[in-house]
PyMOL Python script that loads the backbone (N, CA, C, O; Angstrom):
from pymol import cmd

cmd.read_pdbstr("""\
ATOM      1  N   UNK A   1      70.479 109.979 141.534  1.00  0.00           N
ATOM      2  CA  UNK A   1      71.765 110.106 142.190  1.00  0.00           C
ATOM      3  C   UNK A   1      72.660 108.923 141.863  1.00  0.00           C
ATOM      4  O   UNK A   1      73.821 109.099 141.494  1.00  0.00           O
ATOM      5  N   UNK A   2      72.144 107.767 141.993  1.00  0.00           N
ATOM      6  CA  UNK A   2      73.128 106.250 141.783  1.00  0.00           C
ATOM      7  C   UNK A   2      73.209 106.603 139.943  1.00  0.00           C
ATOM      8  O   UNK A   2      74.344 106.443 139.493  1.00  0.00           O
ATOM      9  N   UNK A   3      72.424 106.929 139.181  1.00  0.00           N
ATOM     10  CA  UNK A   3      72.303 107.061 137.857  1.00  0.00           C
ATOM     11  C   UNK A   3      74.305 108.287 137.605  1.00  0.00           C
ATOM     12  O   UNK A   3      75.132 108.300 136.693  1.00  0.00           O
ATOM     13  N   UNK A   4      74.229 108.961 138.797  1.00  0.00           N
ATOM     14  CA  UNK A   4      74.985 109.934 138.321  1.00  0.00           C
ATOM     15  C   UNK A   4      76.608 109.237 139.057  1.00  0.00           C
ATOM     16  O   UNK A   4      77.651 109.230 138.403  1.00  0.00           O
ATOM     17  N   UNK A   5      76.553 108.948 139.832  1.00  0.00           N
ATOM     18  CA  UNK A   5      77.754 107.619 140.240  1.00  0.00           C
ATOM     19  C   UNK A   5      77.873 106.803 139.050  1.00  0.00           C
ATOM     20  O   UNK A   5      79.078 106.744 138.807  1.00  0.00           O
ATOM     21  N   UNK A   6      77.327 106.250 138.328  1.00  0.00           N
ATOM     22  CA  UNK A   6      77.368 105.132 137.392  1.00  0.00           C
ATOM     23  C   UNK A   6      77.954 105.996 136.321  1.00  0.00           C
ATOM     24  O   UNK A   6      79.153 105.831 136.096  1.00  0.00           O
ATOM     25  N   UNK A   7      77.465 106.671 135.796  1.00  0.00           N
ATOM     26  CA  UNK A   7      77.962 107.804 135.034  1.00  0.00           C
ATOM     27  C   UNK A   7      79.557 108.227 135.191  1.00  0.00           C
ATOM     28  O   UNK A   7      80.543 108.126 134.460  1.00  0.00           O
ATOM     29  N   UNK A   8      79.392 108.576 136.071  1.00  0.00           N
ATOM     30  CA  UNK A   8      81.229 109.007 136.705  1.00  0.00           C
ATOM     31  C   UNK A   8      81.981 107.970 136.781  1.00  0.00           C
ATOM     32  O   UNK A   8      83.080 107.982 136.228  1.00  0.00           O
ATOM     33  N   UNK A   9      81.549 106.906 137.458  1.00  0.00           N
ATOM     34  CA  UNK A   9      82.476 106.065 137.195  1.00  0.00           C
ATOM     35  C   UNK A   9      82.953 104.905 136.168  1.00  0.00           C
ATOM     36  O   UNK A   9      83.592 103.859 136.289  1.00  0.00           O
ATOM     37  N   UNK A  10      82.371 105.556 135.163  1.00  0.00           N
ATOM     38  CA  UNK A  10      82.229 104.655 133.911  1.00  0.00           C
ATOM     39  C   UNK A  10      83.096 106.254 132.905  1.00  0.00           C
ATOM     40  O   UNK A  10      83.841 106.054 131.945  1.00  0.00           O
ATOM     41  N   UNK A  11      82.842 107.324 133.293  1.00  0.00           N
ATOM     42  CA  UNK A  11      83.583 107.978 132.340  1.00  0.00           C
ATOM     43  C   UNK A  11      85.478 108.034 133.315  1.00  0.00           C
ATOM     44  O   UNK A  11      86.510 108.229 132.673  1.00  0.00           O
ATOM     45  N   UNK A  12      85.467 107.861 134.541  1.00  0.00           N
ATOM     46  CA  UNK A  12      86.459 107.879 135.010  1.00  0.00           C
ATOM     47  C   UNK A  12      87.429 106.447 134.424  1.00  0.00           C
ATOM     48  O   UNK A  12      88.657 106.405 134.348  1.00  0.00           O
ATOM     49  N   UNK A  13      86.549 105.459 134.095  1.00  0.00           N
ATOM     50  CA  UNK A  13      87.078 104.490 133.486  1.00  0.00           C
ATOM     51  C   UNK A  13      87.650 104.248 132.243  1.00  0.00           C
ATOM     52  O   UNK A  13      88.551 103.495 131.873  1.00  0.00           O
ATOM     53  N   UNK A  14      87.003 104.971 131.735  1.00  0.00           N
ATOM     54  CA  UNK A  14      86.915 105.231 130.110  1.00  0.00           C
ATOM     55  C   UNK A  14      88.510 106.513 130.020  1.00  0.00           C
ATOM     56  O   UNK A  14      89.407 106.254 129.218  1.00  0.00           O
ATOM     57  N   UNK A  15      88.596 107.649 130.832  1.00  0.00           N
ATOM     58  CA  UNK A  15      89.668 108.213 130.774  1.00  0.00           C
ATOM     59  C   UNK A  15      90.723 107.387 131.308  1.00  0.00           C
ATOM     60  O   UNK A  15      91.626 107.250 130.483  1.00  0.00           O
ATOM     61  N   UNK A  16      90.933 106.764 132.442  1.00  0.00           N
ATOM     62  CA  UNK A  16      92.271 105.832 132.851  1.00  0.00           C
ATOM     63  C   UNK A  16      92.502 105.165 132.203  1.00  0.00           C
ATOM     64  O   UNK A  16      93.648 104.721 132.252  1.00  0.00           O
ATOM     65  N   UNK A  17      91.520 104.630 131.117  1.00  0.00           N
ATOM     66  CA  UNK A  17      92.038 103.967 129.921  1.00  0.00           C
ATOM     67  C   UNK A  17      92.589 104.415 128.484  1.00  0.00           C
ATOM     68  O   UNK A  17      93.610 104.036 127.909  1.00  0.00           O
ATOM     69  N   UNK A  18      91.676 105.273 128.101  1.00  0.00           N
ATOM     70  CA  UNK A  18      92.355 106.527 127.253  1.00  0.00           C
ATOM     71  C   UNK A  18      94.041 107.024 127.531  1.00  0.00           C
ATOM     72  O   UNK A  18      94.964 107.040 126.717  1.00  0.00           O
ATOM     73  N   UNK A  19      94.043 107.397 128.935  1.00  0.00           N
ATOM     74  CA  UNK A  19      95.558 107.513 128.970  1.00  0.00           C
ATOM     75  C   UNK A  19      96.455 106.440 128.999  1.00  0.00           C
ATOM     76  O   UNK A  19      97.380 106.299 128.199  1.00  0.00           O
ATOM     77  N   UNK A  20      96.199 105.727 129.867  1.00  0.00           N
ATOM     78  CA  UNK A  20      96.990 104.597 129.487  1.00  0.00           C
ATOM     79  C   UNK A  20      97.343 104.519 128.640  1.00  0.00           C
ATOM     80  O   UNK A  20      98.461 104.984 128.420  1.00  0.00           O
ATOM     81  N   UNK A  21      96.498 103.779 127.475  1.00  0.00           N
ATOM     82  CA  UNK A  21      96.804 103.548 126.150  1.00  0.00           C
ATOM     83  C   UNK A  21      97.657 104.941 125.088  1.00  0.00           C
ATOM     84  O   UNK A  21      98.476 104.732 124.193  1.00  0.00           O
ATOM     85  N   UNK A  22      97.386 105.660 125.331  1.00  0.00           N
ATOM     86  CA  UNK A  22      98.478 107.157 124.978  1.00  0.00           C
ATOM     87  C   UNK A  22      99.554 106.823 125.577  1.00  0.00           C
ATOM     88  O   UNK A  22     100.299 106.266 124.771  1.00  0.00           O
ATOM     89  N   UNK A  23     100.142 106.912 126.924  1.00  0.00           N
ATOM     90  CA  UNK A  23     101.150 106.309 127.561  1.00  0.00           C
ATOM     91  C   UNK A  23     101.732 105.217 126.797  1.00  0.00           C
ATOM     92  O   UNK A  23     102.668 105.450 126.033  1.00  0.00           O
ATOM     93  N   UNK A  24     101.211 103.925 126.952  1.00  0.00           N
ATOM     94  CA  UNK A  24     101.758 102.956 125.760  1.00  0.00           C
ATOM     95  C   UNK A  24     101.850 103.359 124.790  1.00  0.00           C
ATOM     96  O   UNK A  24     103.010 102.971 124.657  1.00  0.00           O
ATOM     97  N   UNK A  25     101.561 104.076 123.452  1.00  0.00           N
ATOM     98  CA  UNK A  25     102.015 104.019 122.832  1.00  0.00           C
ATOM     99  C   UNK A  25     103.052 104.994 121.957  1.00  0.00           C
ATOM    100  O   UNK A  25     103.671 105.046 120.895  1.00  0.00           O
ATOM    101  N   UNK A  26     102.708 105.933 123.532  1.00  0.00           N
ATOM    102  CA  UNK A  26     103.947 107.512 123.317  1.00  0.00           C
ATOM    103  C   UNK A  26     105.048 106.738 123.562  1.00  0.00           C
ATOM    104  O   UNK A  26     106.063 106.954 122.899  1.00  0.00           O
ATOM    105  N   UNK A  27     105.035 105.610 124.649  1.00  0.00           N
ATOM    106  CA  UNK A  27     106.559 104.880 124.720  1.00  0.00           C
ATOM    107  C   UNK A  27     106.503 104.136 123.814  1.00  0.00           C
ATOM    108  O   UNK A  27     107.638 104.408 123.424  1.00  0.00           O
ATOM    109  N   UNK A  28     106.057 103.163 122.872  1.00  0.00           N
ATOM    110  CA  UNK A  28     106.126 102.809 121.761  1.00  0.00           C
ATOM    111  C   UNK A  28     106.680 103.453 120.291  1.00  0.00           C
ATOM    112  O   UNK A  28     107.264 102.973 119.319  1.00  0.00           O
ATOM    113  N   UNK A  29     106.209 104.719 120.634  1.00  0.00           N
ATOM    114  CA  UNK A  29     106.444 105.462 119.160  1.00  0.00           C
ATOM    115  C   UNK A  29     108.471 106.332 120.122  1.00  0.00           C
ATOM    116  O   UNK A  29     109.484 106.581 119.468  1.00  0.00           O
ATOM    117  N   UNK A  30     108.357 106.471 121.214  1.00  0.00           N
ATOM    118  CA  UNK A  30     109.476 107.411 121.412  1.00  0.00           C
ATOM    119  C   UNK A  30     111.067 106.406 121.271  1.00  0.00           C
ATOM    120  O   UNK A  30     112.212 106.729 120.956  1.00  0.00           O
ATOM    121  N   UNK A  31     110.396 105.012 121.703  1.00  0.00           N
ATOM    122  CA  UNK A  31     111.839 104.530 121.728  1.00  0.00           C
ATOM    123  C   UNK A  31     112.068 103.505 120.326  1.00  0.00           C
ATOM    124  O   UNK A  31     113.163 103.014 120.050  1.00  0.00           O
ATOM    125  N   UNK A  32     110.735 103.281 119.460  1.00  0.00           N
ATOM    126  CA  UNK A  32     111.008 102.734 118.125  1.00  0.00           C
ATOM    127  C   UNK A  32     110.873 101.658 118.471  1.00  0.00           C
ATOM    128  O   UNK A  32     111.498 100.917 117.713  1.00  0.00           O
ATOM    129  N   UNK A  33     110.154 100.889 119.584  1.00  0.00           N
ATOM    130  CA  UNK A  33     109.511  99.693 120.045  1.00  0.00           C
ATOM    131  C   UNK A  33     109.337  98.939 118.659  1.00  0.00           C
ATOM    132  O   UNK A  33     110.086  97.974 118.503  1.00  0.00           O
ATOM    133  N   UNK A  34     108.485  99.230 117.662  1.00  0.00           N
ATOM    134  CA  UNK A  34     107.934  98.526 116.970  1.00  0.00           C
ATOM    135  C   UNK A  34     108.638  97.705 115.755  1.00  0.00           C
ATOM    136  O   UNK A  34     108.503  96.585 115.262  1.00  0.00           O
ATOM    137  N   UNK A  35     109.729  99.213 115.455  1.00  0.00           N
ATOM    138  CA  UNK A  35     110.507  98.437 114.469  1.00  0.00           C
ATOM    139  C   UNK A  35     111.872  97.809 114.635  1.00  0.00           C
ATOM    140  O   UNK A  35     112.677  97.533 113.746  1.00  0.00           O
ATOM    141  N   UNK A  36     112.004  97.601 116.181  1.00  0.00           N
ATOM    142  CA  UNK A  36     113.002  96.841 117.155  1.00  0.00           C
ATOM    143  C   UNK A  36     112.568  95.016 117.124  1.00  0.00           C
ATOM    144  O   UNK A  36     113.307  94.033 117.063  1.00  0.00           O
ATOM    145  N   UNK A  37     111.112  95.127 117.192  1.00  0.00           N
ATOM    146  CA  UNK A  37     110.389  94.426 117.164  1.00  0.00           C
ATOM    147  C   UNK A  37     110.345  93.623 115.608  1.00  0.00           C
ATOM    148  O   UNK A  37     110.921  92.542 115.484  1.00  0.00           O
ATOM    149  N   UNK A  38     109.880  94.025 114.874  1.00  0.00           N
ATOM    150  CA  UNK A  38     110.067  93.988 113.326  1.00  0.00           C
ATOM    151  C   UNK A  38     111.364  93.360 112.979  1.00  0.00           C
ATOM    152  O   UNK A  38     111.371  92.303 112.348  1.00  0.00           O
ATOM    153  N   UNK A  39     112.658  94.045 113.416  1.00  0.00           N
ATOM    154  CA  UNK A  39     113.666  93.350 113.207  1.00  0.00           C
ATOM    155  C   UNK A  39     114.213  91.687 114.004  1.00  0.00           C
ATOM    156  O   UNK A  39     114.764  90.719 113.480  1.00  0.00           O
ATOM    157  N   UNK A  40     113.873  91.868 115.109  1.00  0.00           N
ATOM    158  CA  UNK A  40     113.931  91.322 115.915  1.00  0.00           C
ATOM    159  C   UNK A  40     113.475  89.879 115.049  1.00  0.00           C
ATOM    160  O   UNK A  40     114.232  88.957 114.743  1.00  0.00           O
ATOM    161  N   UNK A  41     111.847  90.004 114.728  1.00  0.00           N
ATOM    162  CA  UNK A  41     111.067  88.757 113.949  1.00  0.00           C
ATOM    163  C   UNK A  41     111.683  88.759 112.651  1.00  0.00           C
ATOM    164  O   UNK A  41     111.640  87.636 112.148  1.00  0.00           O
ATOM    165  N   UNK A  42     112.116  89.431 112.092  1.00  0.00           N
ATOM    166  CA  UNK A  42     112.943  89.665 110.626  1.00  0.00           C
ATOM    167  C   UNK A  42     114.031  88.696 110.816  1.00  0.00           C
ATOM    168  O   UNK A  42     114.336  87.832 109.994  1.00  0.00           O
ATOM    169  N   UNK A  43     114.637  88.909 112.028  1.00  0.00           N
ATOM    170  CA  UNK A  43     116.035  88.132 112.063  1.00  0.00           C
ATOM    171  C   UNK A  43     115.992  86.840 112.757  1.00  0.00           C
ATOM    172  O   UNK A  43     116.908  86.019 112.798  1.00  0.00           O
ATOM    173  N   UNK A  44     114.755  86.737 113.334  1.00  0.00           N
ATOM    174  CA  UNK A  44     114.608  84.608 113.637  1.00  0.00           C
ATOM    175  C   UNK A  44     114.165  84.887 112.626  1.00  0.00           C
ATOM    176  O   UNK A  44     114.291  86.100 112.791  1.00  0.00           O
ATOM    177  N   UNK A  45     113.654  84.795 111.501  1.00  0.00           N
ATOM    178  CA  UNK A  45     112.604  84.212 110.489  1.00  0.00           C
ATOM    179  C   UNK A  45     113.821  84.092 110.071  1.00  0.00           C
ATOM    180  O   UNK A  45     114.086  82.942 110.421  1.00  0.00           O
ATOM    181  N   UNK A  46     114.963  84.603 109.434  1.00  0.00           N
ATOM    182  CA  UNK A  46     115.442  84.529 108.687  1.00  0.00           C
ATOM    183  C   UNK A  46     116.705  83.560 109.078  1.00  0.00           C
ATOM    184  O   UNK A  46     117.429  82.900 108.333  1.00  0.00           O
ATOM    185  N   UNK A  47     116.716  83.664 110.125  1.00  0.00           N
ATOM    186  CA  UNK A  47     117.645  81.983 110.734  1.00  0.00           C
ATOM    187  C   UNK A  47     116.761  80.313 110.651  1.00  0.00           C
ATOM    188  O   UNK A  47     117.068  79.224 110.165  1.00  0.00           O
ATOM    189  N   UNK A  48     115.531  80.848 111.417  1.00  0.00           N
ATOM    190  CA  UNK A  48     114.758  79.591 110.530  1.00  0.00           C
ATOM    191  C   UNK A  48     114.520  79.743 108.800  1.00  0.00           C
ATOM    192  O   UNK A  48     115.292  78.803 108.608  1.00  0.00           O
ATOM    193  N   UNK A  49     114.246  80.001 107.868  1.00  0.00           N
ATOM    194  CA  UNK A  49     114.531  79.895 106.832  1.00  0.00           C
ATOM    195  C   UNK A  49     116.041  79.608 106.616  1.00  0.00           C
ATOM    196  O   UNK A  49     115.861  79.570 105.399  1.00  0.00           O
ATOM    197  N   UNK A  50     116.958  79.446 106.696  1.00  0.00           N
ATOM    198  CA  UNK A  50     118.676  79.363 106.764  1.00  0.00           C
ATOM    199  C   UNK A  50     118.526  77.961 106.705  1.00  0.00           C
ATOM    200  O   UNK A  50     118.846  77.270 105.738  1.00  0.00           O
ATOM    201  N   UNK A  51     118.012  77.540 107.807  1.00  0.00           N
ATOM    202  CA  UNK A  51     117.912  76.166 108.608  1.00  0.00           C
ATOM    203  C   UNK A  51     117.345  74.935 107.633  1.00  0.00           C
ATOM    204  O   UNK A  51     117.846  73.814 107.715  1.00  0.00           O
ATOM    205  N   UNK A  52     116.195  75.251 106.646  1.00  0.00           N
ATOM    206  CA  UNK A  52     115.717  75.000 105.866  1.00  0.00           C
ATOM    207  C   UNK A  52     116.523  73.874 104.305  1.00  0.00           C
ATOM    208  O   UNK A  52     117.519  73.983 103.590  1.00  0.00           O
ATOM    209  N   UNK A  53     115.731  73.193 104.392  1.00  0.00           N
ATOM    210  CA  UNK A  53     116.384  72.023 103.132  1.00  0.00           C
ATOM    211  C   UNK A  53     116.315  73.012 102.401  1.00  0.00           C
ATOM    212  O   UNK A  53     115.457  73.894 102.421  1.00  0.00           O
ATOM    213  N   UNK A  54     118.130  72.804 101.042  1.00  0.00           N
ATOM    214  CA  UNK A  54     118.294  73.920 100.746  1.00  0.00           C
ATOM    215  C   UNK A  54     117.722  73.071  99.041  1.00  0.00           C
ATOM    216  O   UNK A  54     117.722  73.538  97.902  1.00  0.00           O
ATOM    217  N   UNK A  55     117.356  71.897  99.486  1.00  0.00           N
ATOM    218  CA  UNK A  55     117.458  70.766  97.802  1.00  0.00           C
ATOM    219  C   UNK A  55     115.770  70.425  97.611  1.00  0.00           C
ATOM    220  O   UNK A  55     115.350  69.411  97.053  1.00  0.00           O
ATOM    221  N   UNK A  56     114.815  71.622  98.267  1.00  0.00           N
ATOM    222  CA  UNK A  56     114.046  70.812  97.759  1.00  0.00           C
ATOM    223  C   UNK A  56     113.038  71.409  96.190  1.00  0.00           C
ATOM    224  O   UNK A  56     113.621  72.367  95.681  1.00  0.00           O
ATOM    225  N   UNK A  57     112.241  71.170  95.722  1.00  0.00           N
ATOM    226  CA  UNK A  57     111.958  71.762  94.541  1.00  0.00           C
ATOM    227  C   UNK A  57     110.750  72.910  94.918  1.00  0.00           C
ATOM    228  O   UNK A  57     109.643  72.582  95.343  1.00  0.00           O
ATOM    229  N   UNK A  58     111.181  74.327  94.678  1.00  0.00           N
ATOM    230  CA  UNK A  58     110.246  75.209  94.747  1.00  0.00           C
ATOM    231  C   UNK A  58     109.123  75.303  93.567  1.00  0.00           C
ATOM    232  O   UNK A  58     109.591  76.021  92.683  1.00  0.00           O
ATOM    233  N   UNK A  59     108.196  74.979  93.322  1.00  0.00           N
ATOM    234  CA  UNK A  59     107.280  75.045  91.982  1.00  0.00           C
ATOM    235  C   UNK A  59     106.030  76.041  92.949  1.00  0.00           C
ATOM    236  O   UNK A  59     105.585  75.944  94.093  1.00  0.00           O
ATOM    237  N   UNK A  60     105.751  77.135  91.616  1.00  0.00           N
ATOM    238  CA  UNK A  60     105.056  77.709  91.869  1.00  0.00           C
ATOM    239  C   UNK A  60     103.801  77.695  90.625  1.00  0.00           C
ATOM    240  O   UNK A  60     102.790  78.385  90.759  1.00  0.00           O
TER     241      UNK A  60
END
""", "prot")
cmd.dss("prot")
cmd.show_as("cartoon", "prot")
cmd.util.cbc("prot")
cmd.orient("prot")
């Protein structure tokens, strides 16, 4: 009987997490979270690089 509680509440866990994570990332994919995000780091990177000594020697 405790074997079958443990059971349930380990698959009840396992689904509230399953959805969740669907939830996150149905709102992730519906409002374009990611590549809001993407730009977002696209556009500081690219102000710190700006910022950057413009004299020094690139050798590759």
């Amino acid at each position: 009987m405790k074997t079958c509680l443990k059971i349930r509440k380990i698959l009840k866990i396992l689904l509230l997490s399953a959805l969740a994570f669907f939830g996150i990332t149905f709102i992730i994919f519906m409002f374009n979270l990611d590549m809001k995000g993407a730009g977002l780091a696209y556009n500081l990177l690219n102000k710190w690089h700006d910022k950057q000594d413009q004299k020094r020697d690139l050798s590759f």
